[in-house]
N, C-alpha and C positions, 0 to 999 in steps of 0.2 A: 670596747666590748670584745669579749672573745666569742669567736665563733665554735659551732658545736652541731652536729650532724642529730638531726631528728627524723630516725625513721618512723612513717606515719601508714594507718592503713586507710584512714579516710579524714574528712574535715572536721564530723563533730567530733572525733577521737582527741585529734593535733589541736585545738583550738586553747582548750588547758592551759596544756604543754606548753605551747608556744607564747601564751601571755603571760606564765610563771617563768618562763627562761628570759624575756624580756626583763620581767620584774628586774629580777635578779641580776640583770647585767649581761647577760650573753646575749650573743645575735644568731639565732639560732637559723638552720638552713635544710629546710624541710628536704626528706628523701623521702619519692614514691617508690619501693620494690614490693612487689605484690604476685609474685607468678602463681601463688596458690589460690588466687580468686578467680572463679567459675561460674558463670559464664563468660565471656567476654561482656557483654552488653552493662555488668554489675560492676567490674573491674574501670570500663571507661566511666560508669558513672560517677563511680566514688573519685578519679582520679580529676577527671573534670572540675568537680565540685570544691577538691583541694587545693589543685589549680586558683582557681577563682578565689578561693578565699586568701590564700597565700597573696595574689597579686594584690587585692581589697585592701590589706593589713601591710604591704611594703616587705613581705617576706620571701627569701631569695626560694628557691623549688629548682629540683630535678627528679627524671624518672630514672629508673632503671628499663632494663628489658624485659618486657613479658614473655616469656617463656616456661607453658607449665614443664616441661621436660626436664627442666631444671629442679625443680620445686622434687618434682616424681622421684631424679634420682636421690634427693636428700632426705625423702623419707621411704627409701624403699626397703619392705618387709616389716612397715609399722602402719602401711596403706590403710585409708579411711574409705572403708566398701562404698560409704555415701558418697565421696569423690568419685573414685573408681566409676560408678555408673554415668557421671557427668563425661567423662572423659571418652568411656566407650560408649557412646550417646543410648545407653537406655534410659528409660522413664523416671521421672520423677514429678512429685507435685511438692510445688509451695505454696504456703500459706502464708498468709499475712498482707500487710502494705509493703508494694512496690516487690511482690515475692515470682518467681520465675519459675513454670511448670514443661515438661515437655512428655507428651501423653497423644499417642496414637498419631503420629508423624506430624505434629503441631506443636510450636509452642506458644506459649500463655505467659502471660505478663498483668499481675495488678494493678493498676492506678497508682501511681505515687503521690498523688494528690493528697495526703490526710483526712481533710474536711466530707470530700469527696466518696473517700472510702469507707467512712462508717456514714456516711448519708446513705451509701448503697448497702451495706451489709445491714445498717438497721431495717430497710424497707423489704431485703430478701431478694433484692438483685444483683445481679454479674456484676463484680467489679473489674473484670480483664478483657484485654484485648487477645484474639488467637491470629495466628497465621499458621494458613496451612503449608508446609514444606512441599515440595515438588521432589520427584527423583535427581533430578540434576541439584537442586538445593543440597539435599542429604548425602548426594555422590559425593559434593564439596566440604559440607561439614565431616564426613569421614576420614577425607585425604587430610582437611585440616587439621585435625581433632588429633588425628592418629601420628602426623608428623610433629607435633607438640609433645607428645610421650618420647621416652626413651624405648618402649616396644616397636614404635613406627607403625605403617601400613600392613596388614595384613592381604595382600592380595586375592587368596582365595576366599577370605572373607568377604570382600568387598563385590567380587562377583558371585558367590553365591546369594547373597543378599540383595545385589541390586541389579545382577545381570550385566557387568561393567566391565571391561578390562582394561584395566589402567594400561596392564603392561605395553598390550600393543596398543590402545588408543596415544598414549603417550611416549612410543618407542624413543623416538628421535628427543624428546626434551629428556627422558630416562638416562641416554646413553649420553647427553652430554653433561648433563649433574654428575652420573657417574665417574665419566671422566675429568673433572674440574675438581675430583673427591667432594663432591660436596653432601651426595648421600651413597650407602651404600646399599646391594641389594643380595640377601642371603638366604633360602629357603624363601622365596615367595614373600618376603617381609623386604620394603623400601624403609630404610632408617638414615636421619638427616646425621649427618657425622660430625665430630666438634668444631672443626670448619665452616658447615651449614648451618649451625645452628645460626652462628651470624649473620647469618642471612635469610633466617627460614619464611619473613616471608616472601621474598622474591622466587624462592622454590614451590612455594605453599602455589604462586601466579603459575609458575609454570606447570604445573601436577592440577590445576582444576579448570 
């Protein structure tokens, strides 16, 4: 059998795929790259899922790197403003089953359950769970969120918004990133450099 590279973006998508390349004679060899899936918590679930089904079925799997920065610079100046807000963590609502909301320093999450969520949505109940975010939560999703971009950190951003200063709370890890080039820092903006990115997140541990 010839082998043959299947990029995939989730299970029930690949599933097809993969039992008509079989058909057919080939061995096919699932690829997850996915850095345009937002939020993280959707990205692991779909990958999970693929995972498992690939191993269920005898089918070989690998990931790529998750990195939206990546994603951002290959489609920059053709930007989806719906992204965009995920990224610089403003609001949004989802709808739907197993749909991701984040609204008023919370976010919301549907039931994945099927059965379960038109049980509740026929009777006119909440089908989601929320968590309320913390200051330190959202200092971290910032430094996170914002070093996945190719724009980086805004620093005066970040403290006029949450009262924070990275710069000298994290002088000393700052100036040794800086020096190992791993990010750089230009106008009050920390940006991980193409060096970094291979690593971002062991930068992402030390910056939160």
């Amino acid at each position: 059998m010839k082998k043959i590279i299947l990029h995939a973006c989730c299970a029930p998508c690949a599933s097809y795929p993969i039992i008509k390349l079989i058909e057919d004679n080939y061995e096919p060899v699932v690829f997850f790259y996915n850095p345009n899936i937002y939020p993280r918590e959707e990205y692991e679930i779909r990958r999970n899922e693929l995972e498992k089904y690939c191993e269920k079925i005898g089918v070989e799997y690998f990931e790529g790197r998750y990195d939206t920065s990546i994603f951002y610079e290959a489609i920059k100046g053709f930007e989806s403003k719906h992204n965009l807000t995920y990224w610089e963590m403003g609001e949004y609502l989802g709808l739907g089953l197993a749909s991701h909301s984040y609204l008023f320093k919370s976010r919301m999450a549907n039931t994945e359950d099927f059965e379960k969520y038109l049980t509740l949505i026929g009777s006119s109940q909440m089908c989601y769970t929320t968590k309320n975010l913390s200051d330190s939560e959202l200092i971290e999703e910032f430094i996170m969120l914002g070093l996945r971009t190719s724009m980086g950190i805004d620093l005066n951003i970040l403290k006029s918004i949450y009262n924070y200063d990275l710069k000298q709370t994290k002088k000393q890890e700052i100036a040794l990133l800086n020096d190992l080039g791993l990010i750089t820092i230009s106008n009050d903006k920390i940006k991980a450099t193409d060096k970094g990115i291979l690593v971002l997140n062991q930068i992402i541990i030390k910056l939160i």
